[in-house]
ZAMARGU-4260 file (C-alpha; in steps of 0.2 Angstrom, whole numbers, plus 5000, padded with zeros to 4 digits):
<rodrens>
0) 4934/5012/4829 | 4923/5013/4813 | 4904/5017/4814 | 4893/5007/4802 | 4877/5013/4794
5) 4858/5007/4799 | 4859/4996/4784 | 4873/4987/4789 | 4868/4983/4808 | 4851/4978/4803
10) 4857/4968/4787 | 4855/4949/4789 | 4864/4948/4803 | 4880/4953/4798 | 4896/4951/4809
15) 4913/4954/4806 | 4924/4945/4819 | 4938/4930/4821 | 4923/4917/4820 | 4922/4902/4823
20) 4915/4885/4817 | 4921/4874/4832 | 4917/4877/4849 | 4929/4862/4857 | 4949/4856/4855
25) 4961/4846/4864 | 4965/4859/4875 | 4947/4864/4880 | 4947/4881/4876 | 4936/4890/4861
30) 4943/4887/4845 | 4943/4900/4831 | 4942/4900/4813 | 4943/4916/4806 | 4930/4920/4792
35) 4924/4936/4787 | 4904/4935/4788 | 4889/4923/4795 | 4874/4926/4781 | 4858/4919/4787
40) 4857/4902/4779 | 4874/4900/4793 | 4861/4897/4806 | 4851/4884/4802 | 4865/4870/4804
45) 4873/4867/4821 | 4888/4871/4813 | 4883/4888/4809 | 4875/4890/4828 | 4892/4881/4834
50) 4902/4898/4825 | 4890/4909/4830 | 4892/4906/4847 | 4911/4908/4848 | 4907/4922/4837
55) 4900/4931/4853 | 4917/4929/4862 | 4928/4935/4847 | 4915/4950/4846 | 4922/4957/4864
60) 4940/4963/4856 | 4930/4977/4846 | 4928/4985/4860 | 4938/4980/4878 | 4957/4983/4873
65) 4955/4995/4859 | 4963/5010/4864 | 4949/5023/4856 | 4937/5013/4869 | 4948/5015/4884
70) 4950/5035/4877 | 4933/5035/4877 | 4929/5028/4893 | 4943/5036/4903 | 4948/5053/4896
75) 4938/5066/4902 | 4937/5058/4920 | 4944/5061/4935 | 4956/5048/4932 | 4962/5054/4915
80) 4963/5067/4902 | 4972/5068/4885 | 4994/5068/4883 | 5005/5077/4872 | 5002/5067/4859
85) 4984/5068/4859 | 4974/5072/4844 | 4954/5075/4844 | 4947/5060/4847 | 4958/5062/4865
90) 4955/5081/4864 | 4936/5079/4861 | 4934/5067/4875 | 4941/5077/4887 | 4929/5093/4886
95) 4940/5106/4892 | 4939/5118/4877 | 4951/5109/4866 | 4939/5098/4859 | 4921/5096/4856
100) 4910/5080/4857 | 4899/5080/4840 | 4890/5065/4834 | 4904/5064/4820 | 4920/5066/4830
105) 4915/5056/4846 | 4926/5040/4844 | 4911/5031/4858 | 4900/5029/4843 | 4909/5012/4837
110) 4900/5003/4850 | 4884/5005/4841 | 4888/4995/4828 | 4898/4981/4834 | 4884/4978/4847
115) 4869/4979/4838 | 4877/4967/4823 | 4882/4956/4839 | 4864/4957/4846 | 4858/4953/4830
120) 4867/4935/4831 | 4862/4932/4847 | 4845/4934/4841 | 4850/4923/4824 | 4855/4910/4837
125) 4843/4909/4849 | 4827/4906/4834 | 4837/4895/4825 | 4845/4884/4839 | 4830/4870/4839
130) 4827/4867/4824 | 4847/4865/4819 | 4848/4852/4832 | 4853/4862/4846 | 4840/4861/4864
135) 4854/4864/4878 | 4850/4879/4888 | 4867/4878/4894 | 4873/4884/4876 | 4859/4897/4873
140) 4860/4902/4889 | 4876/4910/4885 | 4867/4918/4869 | 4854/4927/4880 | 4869/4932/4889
145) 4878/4940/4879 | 4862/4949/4871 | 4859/4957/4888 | 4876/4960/4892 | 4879/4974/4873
150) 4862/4981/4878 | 4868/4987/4894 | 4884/4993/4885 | 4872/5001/4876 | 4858/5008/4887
155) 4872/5016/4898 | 4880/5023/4883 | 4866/5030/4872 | 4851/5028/4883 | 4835/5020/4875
160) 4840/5012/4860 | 4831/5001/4849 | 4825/4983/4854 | 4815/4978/4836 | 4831/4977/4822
165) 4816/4975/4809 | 4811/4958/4810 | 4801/4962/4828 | 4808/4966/4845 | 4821/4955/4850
170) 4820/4946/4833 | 4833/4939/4820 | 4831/4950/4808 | 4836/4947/4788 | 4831/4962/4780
175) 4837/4977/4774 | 4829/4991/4784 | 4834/5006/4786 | 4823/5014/4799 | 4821/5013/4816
180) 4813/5017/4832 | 4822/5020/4850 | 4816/5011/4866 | 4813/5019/4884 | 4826/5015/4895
185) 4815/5005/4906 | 4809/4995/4890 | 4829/4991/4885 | 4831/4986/4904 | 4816/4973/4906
190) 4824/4964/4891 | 4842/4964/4898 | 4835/4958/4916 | 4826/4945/4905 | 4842/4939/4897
195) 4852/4938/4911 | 4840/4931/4922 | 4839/4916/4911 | 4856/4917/4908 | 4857/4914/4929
200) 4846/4901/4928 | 4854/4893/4914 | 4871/4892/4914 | 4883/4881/4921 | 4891/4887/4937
205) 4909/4883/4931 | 4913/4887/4912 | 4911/4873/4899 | 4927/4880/4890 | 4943/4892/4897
210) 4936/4908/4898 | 4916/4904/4894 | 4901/4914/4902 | 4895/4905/4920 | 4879/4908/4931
215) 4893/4920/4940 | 4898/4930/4927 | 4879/4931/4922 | 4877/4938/4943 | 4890/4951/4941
220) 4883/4960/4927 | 4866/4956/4931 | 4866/4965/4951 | 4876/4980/4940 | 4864/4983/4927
225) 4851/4982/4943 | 4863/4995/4951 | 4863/5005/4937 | 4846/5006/4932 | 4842/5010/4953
230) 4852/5024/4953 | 4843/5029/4934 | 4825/5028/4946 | 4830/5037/4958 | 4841/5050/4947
235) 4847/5063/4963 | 4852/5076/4951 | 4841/5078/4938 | 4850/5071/4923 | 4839/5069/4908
240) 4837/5054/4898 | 4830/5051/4880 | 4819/5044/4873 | 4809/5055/4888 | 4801/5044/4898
245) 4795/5045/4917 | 4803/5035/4929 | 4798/5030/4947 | 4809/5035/4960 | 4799/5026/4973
250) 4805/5008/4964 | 4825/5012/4965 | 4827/5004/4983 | 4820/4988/4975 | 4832/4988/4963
255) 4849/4992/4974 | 4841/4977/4987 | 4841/4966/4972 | 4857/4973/4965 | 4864/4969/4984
260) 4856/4953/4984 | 4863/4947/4967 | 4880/4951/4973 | 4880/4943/4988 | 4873/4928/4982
265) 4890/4927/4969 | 4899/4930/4983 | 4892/4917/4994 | 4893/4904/4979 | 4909/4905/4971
270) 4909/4892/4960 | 4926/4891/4951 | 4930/4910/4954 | 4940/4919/4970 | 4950/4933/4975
275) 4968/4931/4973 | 4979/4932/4988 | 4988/4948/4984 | 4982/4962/4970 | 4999/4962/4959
280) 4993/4939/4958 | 4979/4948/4950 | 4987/4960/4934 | 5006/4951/4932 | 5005/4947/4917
285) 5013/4929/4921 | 4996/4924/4929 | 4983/4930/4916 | 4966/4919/4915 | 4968/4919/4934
290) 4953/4913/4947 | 4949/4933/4950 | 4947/4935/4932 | 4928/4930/4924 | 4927/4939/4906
295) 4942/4942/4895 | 4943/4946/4877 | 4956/4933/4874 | 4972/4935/4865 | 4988/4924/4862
300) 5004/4925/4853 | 4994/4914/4839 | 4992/4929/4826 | 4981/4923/4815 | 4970/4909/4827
305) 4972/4915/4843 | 4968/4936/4840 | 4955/4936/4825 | 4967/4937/4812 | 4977/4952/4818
310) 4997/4956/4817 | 5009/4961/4831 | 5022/4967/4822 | 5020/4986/4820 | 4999/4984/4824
315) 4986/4993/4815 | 4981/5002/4831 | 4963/4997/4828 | 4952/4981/4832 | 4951/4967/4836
320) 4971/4970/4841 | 4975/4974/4860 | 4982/4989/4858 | 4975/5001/4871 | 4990/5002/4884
325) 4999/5010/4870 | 4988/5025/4875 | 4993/5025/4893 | 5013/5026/4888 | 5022/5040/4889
330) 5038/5042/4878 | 5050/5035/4890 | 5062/5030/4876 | 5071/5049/4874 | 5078/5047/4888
335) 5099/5048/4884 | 5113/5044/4894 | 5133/5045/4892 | 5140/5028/4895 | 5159/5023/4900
340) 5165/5029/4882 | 5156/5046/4885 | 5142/5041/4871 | 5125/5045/4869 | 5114/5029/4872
345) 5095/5027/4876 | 5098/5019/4893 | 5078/5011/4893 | 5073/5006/4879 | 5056/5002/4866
350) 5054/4985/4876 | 5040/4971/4875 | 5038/4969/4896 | 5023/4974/4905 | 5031/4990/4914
355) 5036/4997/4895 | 5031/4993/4879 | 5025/5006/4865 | 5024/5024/4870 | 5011/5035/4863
360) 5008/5048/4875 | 4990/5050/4873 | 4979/5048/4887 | 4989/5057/4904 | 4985/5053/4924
365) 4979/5068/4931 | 4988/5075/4945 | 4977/5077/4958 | 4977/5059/4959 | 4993/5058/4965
370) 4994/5072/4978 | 4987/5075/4996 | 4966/5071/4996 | 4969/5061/4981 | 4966/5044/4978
375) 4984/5040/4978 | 4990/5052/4990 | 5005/5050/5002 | 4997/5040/5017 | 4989/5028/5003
380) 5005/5025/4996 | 5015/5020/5009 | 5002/5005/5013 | 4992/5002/5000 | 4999/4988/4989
385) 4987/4993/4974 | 4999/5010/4970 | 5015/4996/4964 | 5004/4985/4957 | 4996/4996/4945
390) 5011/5012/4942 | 5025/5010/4932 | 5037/5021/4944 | 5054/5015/4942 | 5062/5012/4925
395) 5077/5000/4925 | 5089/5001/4911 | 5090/4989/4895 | 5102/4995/4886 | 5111/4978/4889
400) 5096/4970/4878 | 5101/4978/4862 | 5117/4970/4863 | 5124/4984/4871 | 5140/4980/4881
405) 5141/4997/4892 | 5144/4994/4907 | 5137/5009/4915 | 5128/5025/4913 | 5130/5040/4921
410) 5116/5044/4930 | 5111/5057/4945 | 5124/5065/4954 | 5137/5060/4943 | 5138/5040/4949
415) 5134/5024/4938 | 5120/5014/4934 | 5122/4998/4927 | 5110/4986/4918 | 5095/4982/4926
420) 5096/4995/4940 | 5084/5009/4940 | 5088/5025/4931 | 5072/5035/4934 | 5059/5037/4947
425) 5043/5046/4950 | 5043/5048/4970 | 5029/5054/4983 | 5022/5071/4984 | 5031/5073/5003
430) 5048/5070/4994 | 5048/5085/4981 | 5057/5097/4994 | 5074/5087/4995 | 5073/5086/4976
435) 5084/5099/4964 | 5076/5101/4948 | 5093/5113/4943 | 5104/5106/4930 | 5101/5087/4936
440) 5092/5084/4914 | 5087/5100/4910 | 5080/5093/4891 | 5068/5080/4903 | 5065/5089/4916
445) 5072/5078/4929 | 5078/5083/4950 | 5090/5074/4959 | 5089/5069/4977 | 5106/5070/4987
450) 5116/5051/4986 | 5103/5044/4972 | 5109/5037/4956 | 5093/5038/4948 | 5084/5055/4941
455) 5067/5059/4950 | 5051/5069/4948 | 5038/5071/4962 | 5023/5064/4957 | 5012/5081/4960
460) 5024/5089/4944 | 5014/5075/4932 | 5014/5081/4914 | 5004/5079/4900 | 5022/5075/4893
465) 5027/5063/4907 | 5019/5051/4921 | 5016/5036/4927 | 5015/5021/4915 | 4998/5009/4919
470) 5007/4994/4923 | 4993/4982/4924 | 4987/4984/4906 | 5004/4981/4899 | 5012/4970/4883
475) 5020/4955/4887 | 5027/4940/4877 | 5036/4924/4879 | 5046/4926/4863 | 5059/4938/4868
480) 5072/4927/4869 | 5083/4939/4883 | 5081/4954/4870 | 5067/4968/4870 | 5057/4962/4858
485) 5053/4960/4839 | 5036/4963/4842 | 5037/4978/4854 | 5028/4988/4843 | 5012/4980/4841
490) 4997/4974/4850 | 4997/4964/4865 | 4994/4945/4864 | 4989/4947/4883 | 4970/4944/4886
495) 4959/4960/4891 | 4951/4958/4910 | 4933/4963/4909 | 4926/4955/4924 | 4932/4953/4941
500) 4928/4942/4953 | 4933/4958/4965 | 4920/4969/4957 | 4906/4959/4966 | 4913/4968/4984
505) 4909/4984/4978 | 4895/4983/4968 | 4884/4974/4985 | 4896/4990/4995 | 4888/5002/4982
510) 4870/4994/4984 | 4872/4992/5003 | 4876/5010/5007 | 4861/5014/4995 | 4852/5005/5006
515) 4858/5012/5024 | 4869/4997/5029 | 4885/5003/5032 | 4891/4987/5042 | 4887/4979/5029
520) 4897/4993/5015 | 4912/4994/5027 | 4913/4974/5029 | 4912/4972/5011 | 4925/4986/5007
525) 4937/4981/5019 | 4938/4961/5011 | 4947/4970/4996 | 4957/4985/5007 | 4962/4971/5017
530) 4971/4961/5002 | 4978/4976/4997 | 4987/4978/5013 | 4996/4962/5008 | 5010/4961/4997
535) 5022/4947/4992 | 5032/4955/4976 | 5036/4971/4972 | 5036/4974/4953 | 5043/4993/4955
540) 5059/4984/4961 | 5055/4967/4953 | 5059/4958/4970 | 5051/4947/4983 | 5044/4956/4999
545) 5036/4950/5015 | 5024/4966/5021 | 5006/4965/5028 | 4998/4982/5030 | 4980/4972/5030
550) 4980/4977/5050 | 4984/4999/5045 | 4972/4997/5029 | 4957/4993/5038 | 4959/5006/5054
555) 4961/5018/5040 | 4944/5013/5032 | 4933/5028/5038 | 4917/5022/5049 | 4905/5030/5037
560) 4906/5022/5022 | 4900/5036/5007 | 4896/5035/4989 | 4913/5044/4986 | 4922/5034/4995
565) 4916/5019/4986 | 4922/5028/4971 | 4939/5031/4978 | 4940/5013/4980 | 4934/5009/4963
570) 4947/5019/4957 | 4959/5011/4967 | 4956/4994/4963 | 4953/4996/4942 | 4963/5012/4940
575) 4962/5016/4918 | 4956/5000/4916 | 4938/5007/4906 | 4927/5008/4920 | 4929/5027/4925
580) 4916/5033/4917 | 4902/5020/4919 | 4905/5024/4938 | 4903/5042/4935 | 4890/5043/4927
585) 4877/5028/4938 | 4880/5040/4952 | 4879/5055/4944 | 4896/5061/4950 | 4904/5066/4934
590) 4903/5084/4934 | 4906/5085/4953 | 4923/5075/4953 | 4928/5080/4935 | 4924/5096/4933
595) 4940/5103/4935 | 4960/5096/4937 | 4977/5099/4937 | 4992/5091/4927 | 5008/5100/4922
600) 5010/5107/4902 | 5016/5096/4887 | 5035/5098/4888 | 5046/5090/4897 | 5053/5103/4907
605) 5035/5108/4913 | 5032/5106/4931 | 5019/5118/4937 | 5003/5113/4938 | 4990/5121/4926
610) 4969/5121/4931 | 4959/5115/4919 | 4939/5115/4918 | 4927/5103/4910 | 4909/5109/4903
615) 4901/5093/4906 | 4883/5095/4903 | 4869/5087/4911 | 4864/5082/4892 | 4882/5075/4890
620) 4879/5060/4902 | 4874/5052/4885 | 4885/5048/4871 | 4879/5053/4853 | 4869/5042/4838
625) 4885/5039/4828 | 4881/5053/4813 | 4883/5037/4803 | 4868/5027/4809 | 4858/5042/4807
630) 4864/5046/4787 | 4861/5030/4783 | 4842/5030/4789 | 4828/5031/4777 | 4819/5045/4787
635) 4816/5064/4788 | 4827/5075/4793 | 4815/5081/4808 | 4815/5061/4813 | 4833/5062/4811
640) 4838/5074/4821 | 4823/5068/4836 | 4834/5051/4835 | 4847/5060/4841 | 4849/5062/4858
645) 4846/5079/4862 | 4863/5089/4868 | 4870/5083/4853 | 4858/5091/4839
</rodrens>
């Protein structure tokens, strides 16, 4: 993700997306007309205010399926740190000693400028919409929206940040400016509750078009940013904010009640969203744009229409491409085989399906995860439908798909395994004992387990070289006419899921236990644990199943419903989806659950599990200024560097 300078953000409004200048079609969903830039004479015609509004939808792919956001909101978790393949922008974000987080290396800065230049059109839109002929508050309503939605991304990120782009605050500015003053965190947040109070009041409660913003979608993020900004009141462990500021700790109970209150009143009014009946109805690829699914950045097989003008075939690996489950791939494709004619073949291949796709091995689960107090750990597994519907465990040969005629491989133990059966497994913790890591593959690393065809690892020998695959956030393609793929390589024309209906349960859980109502938390909780009790396919072993857990899932719900817990749940139900570090650092868990892990090393014979420790720094709980924005001012040096927040001078 590139960083643009002060003079670009705050330039005319300037945004570079897939625009477009028609916000209706046949098929009722938002049309797009790529074009490089709006200048301000766009938005005083309704067609320009038409583009500009489908402008704030393209604008989401510059930061949800790009992998450098996902690295940046993932790695350095406790859900995930950097692969073998990493390189700094992975190492960097991991703060373990391999890296460092500087205001020119940290890959988070691109959300500065995508956001601000968005902002800037929201406000172009919203001053301009009356006297182009536009007065429905439904369609504005979808501006003030999207304005308050990039300045959470932002407050969250960078803390206060600035409101006045240099036409006024909240103002569509035209002019070139090139300084600039920050906000108080309580300043940035009375504007967003603004916006997306309006934007509740406003909207419709079902979307005008596929995949428009609703007076739901405006709930969710409006009962998180009050979430977030309770928890910034009441701030238990002293983290520091910038610009300084004082803040009320007395206030933050109002804020979690109205946080709880928001979600409930989502929950209680639908509208055109709902849970899906299992937790794989809601990730399969097959069933994208789902009821459970409120805010996508969309993408299709259309490349130049339906994905802002980007490619599949190799990908650029940048934005506004789909590219970010790339990171999350290890190199499964070196695995070789002998088949019936005592050749070498690669008996899973590079393929374009949702449990595969392109490896880059950059971004690695980390073990503990996986193993007993984890929140994967064996007794989760065995009833918990989430673990299948989120890992990649089992890979089933392909070799067939090349055009291949093999009949067989040789696989563990010396027997065969044919097309489509599975050649390798990651298996439970419990089951590490009965395997034989001896002689089974020693260039992968792989065990055997006594009358198993396929090669194993336990999952508690996870390597930066070799782990699960994130199912969820895989490629998929209609086009692959029975073969892997001629697009394997590239981005995926799968939308990116950025709001769930799901989400509204544990963000009134969250607020409720802030608020001493376990009942409540525990009630709430257990409507998603309950779902994931029920599962009706299993896509490790791509067949039907018939198992109900629901009854086992909720008696293992504790009675006590924690903070931690919640997490563990979060973690659960959006594993390496982007969320991680938001949720770490509203509650001010980061260093406490991250400070330290465990993963195996970076080859593939590695099995023992190293320790690792984070420096995570109180100050570190905000991302740099982008050394980019801060060049580009027309300032001092001294009102440079006190721009900046401080742990990062």
């Amino acid at each position: 993700m590139k960083t643009k300078s002060i003079k670009y953000i705050l330039a005319a409004g300037l945004v570079c997306c897939g625009l477009s200048t028609a916000l209706t079609s046949c098929n009722d969903v938002l049309d797009e007309e790529p074009r490089s830039t709006f200048d301000p004479s766009f938005f005083t015609t309704k067609k320009g205010i038409e583009g500009g509004l489908t402008s704030l939808y393209a604008h989401l792919r510059y930061f949800y399926g790009n992998g450098y956001w996902l690295n940046a909101c993932e790695t350095g978790t406790d859900e995930y740190t950097y692969g073998q393949s990493a390189d700094g922008n992975f190492k960097d974000a991991d703060l373990s000693g391999v890296g460092s987080m500087t205001s020119t290396s940290s890959v988070a800065g691109g959300m500065w400028g995508a956001a601000f230049a968005n902002i800037n059109t929201c406000n172009g839109i919203i001053e301009n919409a009356a006297d182009a002929g536009i007065n429905d508050a439904k369609l504005l309503a979808e501006a003030y929206f999207f304005r308050g939605f990039d300045y959470f991304l932002l407050v969250q990120y960078y803390g206060g940040v600035p409101l006045d782009l240099g036409a006024g605050e909240l103002k569509y500015n035209t002019t070139k400016i090139r300084t600039s003053k920050r906000n108080t965190v309580p300043e940035v947040y009375a504007a967003i509750f603004a916006d997306l109070e309006k934007a509740v009041a406003d909207l419709p409660e079902s979307p005008r078009l596929t995949g428009a913003v609703t007076k739901n979608v405006a709930r969710l993020f409006l009962s998180k940013a009050y979430l977030t900004y309770a928890w910034w009141l009441e701030n238990p462990n002293n983290i520091p904010t910038y610009p300084e500021c004082s803040r009320d700790a007395g206030q933050a109970n109002s804020y979690f009640q109205k946080a709880y209150d928001t979600a409930m009143q989502a929950i209680n009014n639908p509208g055109p969203y709902k849970l899906q009946p299992t937790f794989y109805d809601v990730n399969v690829a097959t069933n994208d744009r789902n009821s459970e699914i409120m805010l996508y950045a969309d993408h299709n097989e259309n490349e130049k229409f339906g994905n802002g003008g980007a490619g599949y075939g190799w990908g650029n690996g940048g934005s506004p491409e789909n590219f970010a489950y790339w990171m999350e791939t290890w190199n499964y494709t070196e695995m070789i085989a002998k088949n019936d004619k005592g050749e070498n073949i690669n008996p899973i291949q590079r393929e374009a399906v949702q449990a595969l796709g392109r490896p880059w091995t950059r971004m690695a689960p980390i073990a503990d995860n996986f193993m007993e107090g984890g929140v994967w750990e064996d007794a989760v597994k065995a009833i918990d439908s989430r673990y299948d519907a989120t890992f990649t465990l089992r890979y089933h040969t392909n070799w067939h798909k090349a055009g291949n005629t093999s009949p067989y491989v040789i696989g563990a133990n010396g027997l065969h395994v044919a097309p489509n059966e599975v050649y390798f497994s990651w298996v439970p913790e419990s089951e590490d004992s009965k395997i034989n890591y001896t002689g089974a593959d020693g260039k992968l690393g792989f065990g055997e387990m006594a009358g198993r065809p396929d090669f194993v690892v336990a999952v508690n020998h996870i390597s930066r070289k070799k782990y699960p695959i994130n199912w969820k956030i895989g490629i998929y393609r209609t086009d692959n006419a029975g073969g892997l793929g001629s697009k394997v390589n590239g981005g995926s024309p799968r939308p990116w899921n950025i709001a769930k209906f799901s989400e509204l349960y544990l963000i009134g859980a969250e607020a409720a236990v802030k608020l001493n109502k376990n009942a409540e938390a525990r009630n709430l909780v257990n409507v998603l644990r309950a779902r994931a009790g029920k599962q009706t396919f299993s896509q490790n072993d791509n067949v039907k199943v018939s198992v109900d857990h629901s009854a086992e899932m909720l008696a293992a719900t504790p009675q006590t419903i924690t903070i931690d817990y919640i997490l563990d749940e979060r973690s659960r139900e959006f594993w390496g989806e982007g969320y991680r570090w938001y949720d770490l650092v509203r509650t001010q868990k980061w260093a406490e659950r991250a400070g330290t892990y465990r993963i195996a090393g970076s080859g593939y014979t590695d099995k023992n599990l190293e320790t690792f420790k984070r420096d995570i720094p109180a100050g570190y709980y905000l991302r740099p200024i982008p050394q980019g924005q801060l060049d580009g001012m027309e300032m001092s040096d001294e009102d440079k560097k006190n721009y900046q927040n401080p742990a990062y001078r």
